[in-house]
Every structure is written in structure tokens, then in C-alpha cells.
KOLDREN-804096 format. One record per atom (N, C-alpha, C): x, y, z; residue in three letters. Coordinates in pm, whole numbers, plus 32768, in hexadecimal, padded with zeros to 4 digits. Layout:
<nodes>
XYZALA
...
</nodes>
This chain:
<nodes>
80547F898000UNK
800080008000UNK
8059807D8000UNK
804580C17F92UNK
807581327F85UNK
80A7819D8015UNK
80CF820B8012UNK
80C18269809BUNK
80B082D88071UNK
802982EC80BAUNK
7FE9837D8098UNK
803683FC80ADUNK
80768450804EUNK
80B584CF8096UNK
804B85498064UNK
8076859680E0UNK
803486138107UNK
8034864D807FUNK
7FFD86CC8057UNK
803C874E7FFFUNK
808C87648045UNK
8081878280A9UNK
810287E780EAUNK
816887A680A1UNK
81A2873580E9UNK
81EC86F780DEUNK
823A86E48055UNK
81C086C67FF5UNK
81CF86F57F69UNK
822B875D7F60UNK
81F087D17F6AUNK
8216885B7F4BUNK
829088657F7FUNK
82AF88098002UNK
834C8846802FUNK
83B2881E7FC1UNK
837F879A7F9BUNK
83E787327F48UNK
83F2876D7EC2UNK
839B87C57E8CUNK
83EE88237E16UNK
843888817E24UNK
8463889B7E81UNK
84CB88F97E97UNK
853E88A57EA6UNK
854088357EF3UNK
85B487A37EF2UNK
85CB873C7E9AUNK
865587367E98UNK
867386C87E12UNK
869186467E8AUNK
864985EF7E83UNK
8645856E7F08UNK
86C085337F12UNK
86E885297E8EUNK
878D84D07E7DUNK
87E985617EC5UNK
87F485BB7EC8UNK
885E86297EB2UNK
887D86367F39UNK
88FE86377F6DUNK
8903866C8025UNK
893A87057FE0UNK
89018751803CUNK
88F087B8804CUNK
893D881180E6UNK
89AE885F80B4UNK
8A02888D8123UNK
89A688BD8183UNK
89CA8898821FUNK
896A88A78275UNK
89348945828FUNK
895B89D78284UNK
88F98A348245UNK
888E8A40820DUNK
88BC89F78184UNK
885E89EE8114UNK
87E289858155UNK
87F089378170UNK
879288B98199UNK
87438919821FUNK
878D893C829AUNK
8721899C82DCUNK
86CA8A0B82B1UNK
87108A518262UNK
86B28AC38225UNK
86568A7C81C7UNK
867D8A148172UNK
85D689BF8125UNK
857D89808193UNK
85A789728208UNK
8529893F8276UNK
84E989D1827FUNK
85438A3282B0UNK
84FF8AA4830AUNK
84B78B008293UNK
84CF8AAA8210UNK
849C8AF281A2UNK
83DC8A8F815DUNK
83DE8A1E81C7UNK
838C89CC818FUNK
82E589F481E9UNK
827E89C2819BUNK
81FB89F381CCUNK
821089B98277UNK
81DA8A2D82B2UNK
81BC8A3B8346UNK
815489F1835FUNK
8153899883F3UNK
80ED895A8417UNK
80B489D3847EUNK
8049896484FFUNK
801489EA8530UNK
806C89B68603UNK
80DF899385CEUNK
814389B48667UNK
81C589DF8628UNK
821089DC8688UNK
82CD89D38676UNK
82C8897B8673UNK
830E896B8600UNK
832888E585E4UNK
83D488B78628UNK
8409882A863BUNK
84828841867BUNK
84CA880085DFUNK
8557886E85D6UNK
85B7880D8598UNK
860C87CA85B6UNK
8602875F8557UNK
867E86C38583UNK
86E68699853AUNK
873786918569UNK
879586208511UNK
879085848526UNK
8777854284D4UNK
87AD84B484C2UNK
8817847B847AUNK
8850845E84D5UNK
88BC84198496UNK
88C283598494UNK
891783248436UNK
88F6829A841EUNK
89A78285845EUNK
89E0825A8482UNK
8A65822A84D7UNK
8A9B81758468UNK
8B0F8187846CUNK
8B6980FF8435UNK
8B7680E384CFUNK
8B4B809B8527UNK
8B2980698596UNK
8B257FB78596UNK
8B217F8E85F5UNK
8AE17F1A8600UNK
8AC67F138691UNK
8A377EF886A9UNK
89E87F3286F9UNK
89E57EC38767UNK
8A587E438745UNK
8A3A7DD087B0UNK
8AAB7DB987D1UNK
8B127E0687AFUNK
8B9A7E1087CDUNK
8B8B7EC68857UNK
8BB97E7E88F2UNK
8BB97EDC8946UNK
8C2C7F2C8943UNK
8C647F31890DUNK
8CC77FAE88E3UNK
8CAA80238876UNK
8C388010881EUNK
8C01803E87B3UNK
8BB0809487CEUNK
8B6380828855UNK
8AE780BC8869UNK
8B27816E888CUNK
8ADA81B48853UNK
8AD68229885FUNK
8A81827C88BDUNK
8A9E82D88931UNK
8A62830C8990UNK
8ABB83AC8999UNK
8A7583EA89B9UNK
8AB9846C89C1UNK
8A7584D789DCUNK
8A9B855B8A17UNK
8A4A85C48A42UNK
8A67865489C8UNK
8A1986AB89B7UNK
8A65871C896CUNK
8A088789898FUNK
8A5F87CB89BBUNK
8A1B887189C0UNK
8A0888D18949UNK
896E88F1892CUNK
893C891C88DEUNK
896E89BD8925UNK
898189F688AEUNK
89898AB888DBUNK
89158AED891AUNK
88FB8AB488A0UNK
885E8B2288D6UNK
87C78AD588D6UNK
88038A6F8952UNK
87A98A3D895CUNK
875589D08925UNK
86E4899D8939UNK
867C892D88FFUNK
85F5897988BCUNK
85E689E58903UNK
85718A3588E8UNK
850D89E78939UNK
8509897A8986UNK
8495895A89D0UNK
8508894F8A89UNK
845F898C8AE3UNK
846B89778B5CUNK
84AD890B8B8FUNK
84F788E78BCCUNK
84EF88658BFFUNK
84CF882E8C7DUNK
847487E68CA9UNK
847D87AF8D39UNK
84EA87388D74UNK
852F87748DD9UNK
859887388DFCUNK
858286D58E8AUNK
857986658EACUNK
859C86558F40UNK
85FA85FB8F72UNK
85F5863E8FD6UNK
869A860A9039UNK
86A1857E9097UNK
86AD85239097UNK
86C0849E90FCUNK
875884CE9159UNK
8715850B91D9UNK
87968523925DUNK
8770853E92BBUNK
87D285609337UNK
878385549398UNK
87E185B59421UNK
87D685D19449UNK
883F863B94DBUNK
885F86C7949AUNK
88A086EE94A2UNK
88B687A09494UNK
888B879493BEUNK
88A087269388UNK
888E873092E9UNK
8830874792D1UNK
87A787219315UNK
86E7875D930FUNK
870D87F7930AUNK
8748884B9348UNK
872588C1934AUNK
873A890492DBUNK
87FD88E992A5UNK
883A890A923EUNK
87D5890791C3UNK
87BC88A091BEUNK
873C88689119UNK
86DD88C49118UNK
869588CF91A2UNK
862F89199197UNK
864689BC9175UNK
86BA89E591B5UNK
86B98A759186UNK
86F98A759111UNK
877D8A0F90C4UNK
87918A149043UNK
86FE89DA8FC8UNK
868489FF8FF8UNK
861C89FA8F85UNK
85F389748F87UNK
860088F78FCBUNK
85EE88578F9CUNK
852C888B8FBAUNK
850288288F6CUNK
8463885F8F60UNK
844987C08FF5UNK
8476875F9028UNK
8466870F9041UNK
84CF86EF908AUNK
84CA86B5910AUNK
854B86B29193UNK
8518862D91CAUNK
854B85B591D0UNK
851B856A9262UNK
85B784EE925AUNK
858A84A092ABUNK
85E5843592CDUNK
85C483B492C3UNK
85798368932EUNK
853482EF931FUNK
84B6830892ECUNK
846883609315UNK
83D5839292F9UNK
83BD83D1925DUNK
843A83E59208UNK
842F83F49198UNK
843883829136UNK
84A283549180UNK
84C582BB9127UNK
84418283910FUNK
83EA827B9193UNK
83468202919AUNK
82FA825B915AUNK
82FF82BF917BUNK
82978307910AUNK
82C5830F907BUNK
833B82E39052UNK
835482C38FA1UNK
8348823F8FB5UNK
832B81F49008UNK
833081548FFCUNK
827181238FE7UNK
8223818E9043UNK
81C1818E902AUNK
818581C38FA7UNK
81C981F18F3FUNK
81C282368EA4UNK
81D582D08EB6UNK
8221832B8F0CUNK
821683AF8EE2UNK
828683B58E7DUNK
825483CC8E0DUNK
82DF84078DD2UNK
82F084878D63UNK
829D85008DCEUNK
828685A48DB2UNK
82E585E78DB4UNK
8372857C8D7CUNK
83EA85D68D33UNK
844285B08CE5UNK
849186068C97UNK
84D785FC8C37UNK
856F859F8C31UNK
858E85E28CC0UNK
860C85958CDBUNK
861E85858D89UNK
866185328D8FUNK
868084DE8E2AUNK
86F985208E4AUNK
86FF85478E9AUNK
87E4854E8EE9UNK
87C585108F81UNK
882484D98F9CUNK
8843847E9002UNK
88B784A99037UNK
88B4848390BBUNK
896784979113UNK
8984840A910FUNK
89E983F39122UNK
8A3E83739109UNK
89F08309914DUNK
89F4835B91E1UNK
89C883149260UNK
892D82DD9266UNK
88C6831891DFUNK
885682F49202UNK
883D82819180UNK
88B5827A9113UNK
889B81EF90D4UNK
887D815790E5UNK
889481069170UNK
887380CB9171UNK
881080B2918BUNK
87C6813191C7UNK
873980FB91D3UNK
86D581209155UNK
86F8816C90FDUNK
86D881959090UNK
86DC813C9007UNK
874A80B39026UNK
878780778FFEUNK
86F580168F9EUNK
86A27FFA8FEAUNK
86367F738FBBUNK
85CB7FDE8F6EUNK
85B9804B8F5DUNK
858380728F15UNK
85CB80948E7CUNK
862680348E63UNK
8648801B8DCEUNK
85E280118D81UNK
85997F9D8D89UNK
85477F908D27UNK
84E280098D10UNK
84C080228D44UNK
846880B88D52UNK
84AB811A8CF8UNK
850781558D29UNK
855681CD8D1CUNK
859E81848C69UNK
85FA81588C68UNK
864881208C2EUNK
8622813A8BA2UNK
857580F18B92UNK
855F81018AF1UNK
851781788ABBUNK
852281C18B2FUNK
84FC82728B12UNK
856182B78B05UNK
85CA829F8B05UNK
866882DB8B13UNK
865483488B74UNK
861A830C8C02UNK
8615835F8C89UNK
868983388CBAUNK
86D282B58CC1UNK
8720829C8D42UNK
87AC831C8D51UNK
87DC83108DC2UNK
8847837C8DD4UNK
88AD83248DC9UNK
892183448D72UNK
899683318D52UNK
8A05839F8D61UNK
8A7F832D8DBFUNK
8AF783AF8DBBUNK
8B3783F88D30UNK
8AF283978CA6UNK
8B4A83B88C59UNK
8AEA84158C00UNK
8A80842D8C31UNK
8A21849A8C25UNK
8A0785058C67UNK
8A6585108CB3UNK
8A7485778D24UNK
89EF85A18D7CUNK
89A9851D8D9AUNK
891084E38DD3UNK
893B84C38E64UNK
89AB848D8E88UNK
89D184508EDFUNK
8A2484B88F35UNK
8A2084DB8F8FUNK
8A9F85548F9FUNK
8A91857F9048UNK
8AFB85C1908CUNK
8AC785EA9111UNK
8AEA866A90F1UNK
8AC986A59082UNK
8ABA874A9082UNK
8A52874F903EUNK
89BE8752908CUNK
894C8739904FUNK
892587EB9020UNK
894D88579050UNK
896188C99027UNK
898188E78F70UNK
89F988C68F65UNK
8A2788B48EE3UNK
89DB88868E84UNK
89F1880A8EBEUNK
898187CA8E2AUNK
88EB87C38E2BUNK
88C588028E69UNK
882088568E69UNK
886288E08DE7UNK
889F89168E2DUNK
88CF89768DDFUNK
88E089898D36UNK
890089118D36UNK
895388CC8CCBUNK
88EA88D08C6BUNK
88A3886E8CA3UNK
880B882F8C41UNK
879C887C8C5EUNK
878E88C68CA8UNK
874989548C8EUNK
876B89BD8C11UNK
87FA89E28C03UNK
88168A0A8BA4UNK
883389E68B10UNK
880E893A8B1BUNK
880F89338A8CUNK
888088BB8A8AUNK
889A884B8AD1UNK
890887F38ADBUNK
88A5877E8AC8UNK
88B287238A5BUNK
887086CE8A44UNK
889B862F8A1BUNK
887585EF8A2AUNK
889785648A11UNK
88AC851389A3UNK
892484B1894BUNK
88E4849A88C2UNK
890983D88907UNK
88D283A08896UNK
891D82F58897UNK
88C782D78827UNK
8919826487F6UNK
88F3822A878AUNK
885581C88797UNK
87FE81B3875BUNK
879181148785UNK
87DD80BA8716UNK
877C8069872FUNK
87AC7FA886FDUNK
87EF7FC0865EUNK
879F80268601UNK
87E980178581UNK
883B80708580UNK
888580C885FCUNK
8906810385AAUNK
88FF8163857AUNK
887B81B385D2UNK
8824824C85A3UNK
885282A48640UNK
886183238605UNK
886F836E866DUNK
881183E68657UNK
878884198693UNK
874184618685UNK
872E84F886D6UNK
8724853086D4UNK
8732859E8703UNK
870B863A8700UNK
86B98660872EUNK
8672871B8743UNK
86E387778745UNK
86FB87D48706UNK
875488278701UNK
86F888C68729UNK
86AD88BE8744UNK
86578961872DUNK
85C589628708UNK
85B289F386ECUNK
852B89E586BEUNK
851A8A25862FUNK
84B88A0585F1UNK
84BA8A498563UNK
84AC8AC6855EUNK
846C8B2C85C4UNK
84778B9485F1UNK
84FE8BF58609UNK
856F8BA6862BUNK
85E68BCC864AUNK
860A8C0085D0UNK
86868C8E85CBUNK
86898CC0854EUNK
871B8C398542UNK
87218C4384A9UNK
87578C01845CUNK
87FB8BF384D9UNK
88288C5884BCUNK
88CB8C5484E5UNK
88D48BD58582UNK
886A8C0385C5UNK
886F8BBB8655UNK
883F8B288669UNK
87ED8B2085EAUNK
87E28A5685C8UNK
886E8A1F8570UNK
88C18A9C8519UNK
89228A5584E5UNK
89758A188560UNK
898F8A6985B5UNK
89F98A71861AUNK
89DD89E5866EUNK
89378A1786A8UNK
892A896386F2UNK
894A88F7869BUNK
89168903863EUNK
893F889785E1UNK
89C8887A85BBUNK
8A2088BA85A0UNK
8AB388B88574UNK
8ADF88838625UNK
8AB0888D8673UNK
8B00886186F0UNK
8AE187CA8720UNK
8A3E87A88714UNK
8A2186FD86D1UNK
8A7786CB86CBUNK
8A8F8719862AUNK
8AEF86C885B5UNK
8B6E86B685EAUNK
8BA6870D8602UNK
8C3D86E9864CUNK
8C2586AC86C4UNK
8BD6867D871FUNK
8BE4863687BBUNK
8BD485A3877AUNK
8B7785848700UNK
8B53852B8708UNK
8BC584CE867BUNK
8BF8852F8625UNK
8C85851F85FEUNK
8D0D84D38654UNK
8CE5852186C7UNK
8D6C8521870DUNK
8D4E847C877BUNK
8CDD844E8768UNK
8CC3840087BCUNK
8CEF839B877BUNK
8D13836C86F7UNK
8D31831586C8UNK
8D9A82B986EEUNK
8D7D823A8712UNK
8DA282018755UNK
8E51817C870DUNK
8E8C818C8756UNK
8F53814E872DUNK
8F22810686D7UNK
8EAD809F86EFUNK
8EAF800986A3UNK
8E5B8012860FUNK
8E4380948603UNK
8DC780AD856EUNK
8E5480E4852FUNK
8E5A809E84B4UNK
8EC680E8844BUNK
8E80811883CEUNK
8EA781648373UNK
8E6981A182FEUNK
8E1E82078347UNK
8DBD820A82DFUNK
8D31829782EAUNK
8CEE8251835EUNK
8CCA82CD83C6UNK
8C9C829F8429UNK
8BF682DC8425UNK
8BF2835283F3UNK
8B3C835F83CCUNK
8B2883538345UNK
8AE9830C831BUNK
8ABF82B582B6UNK
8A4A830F8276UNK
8A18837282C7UNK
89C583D58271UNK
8963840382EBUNK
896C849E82E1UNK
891284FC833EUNK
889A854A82EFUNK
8831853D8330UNK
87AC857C82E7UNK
875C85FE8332UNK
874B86498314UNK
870986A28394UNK
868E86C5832FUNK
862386E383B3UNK
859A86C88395UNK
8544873B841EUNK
84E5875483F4UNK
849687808449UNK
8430871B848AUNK
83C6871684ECUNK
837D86C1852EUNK
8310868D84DAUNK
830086CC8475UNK
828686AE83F9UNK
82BF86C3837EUNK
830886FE837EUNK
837087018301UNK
83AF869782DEUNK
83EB86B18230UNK
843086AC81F2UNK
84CA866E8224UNK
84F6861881EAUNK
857A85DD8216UNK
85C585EE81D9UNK
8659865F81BBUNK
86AF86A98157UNK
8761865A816FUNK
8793861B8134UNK
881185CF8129UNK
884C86558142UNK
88D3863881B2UNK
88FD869081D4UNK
899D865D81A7UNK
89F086C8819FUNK
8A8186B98150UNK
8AEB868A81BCUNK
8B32862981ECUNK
8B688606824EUNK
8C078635822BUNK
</nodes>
């Protein structure tokens, strides 16, 4: 069965040649140039990785600070407990507890974006893997999730410090902004992606390590981007 596309959608794709990657400028300004829906829309990059996704040295995880931001709010909360409740709360965490938070995400709250943890409260935090885990909630040190400067990295991911990793085929997906943002300040998030997630490339991958990057809006159009 065929797949129904929009007009819109139509209409974006004559302005795009589908085979052609397009230097990443050019490819943002044909999104921010394509018919408007009725929100902000967010833009993404996808990237496809020379990976192998069952080999644990391959797997890709990493944090990157966007300049200017995500363009969306984020709700943050904190798993800690002694003088660190206070810190969170006045560094902005929308959400503070210790044991009483853990059972209340064990009972299903999960009215936020991202988790940070102190070292000391992982093991009890620990069995809510399965929960957390396939939402890409859990806190990791190598996500700067895990930390006893719960100050900082509130800070951090308040301002726009965000998370990438590869899933099962070797895709790395990712929000860079909003379509709203003027042009220069989505190149920038975007060009900084590109290099964190460049640089993540791992000793044991030889040759071309992104195999091809696409950036797209949330209802949009998908434009081959020039690596």
C-alpha cells in the first residue's frame, strides 16, 4: 500500500533534490523556508553511524551543549538527600526527594524530562532500570546525570546540555532548536551535534564513521546533509 503524503509535504519536496546532500545552511534555510504547520516545530538531525550495535565498545553515548539552547522548558528532578535537597531546590530542579521520590517514580510518576542523581542515592535508584532505562531517564556518570554537584548539572541541562546515543540500528537522533530560532543560532546548535557526536567515534570503527546525516523538521521534509 502506497503512503499517503501531505501537499505540504509535496510542496516542500520541490524545492529539494532527495538524492542531493545539501551543505548544512542550505538544508536549514529549505526547512525554515518550507510550509508552516500550526506549532514550533523542533529541528533534528539524524544520523545513521558505521557502528555495530552488539559490539560494547561501539555503543555511542554522549552529552553536548547546545548554545542556545533546546527552545523547550525542561522539567528536571533530583534523586538526594542531606544539605543536596536544598542546593537543587534553589538551583531551579522542578522536583527534589530521596526515597519518597524513587516510590513515587516506581508507582508511574514520570512528570520529567530528565533524572540527576548523587552517587550515594544509586543504589536505591538502581531497580528502577527497567522503568527509567527505556525512556532514556536513567542517570549516568557519563551523562553527567550522576554527579555530587547536583548544582551544576541542573545548571547545565537547564541551559541547554543534552543527551545523544545511538538505538539498535546505528541511528543517532536528535533536537537541535526550534524552527522559530533565527537561522545563525540552529546552525551553531547543530554544527556542535555534529562535532560531539564526530568526536565520539569510537578506536575500533575504521573508515567513514557517519555513513550519512539528514536533518528534518517534526512534520517535515528530510534534506541529505553534506558530511
Amino acid at each position: 500500500m502506497a503512503t499517503k503524503v501531505s501537499k505540504r509535504i509535496k510542496q516542500a519536496y520541490t524545492k529539494i533534490e532527495e538524492t542531493k546532500a545539501y551543505p548544512l545552511k542550505d538544508a536549514l534555510e529549505l526547512l525554515q523556508g518550507a510550509p508552516k504547520v500550526k506549532f514550533d516545530e523542533t529541528i533534528e538531525l539524524h544520523f545513521s553511524l558505521s557502528i555495530d550495535t552488539k559490539a560494547s565498545d561501539q555503543n555511542i553515548r554522549g552529552t553536548v551543549a547546545l548554545p542556545h539552547g533546546t527552545g523547550k522548558s525542561l522539567k528536571v528532578a533530583v534523586i538526594c538527600q542531606g544539605e543536596n535537597v536544598n542546593k537543587a531546590t534553589a538551583a531551579g530542579a522542578d522536583f527534589v526527594g530521596a526515597a519518597d521520590l524513587i516510590l513515587k517514580i516506581e508507582q508511574g510518576f514520570l512528570g520529567f524530562d530528565c533524572l540527576i542523581a548523587t552517587p550515594d542515592m544509586m543504589k536505591d535508584l538502581s531497580k528502577l532500570g527497567k522503568v527509567l532505562g527505556p525512556r532514556g531517564l536513567m542517570p549516568s556518570p557519563k551523562a553527567g546525570t550522576v554527579t555530587a554537584d547536583v548544582e551544576r548539572a541542573l545548571r547545565e541541562v537547564k541551559a541547554g546540555r543534552v543527551e545523544f546515543k545511538n538505538d539498535k540500528q546505528g541511528g543517532i537522533h536528535l533536537g537541535v532548536g526550534k524552527r522559530s530560532f533565527p537561522a545563525d543560532k540552529l546552525y551553531e546548535n547543530a554544527t556542535h551535534v555534529i562535532d560531539a557526536v564526530s568526536h565520539s567515534k569510537p578506536s575500533s570503527v575504521k573508515g567513514v564513521f557517519i555513513k550519512s546525516l539528514y536533518v528534518s523538521s517534526t512534520m517535515g521534509a528530510g534534506i541529505k546533509v553534506q558530511i
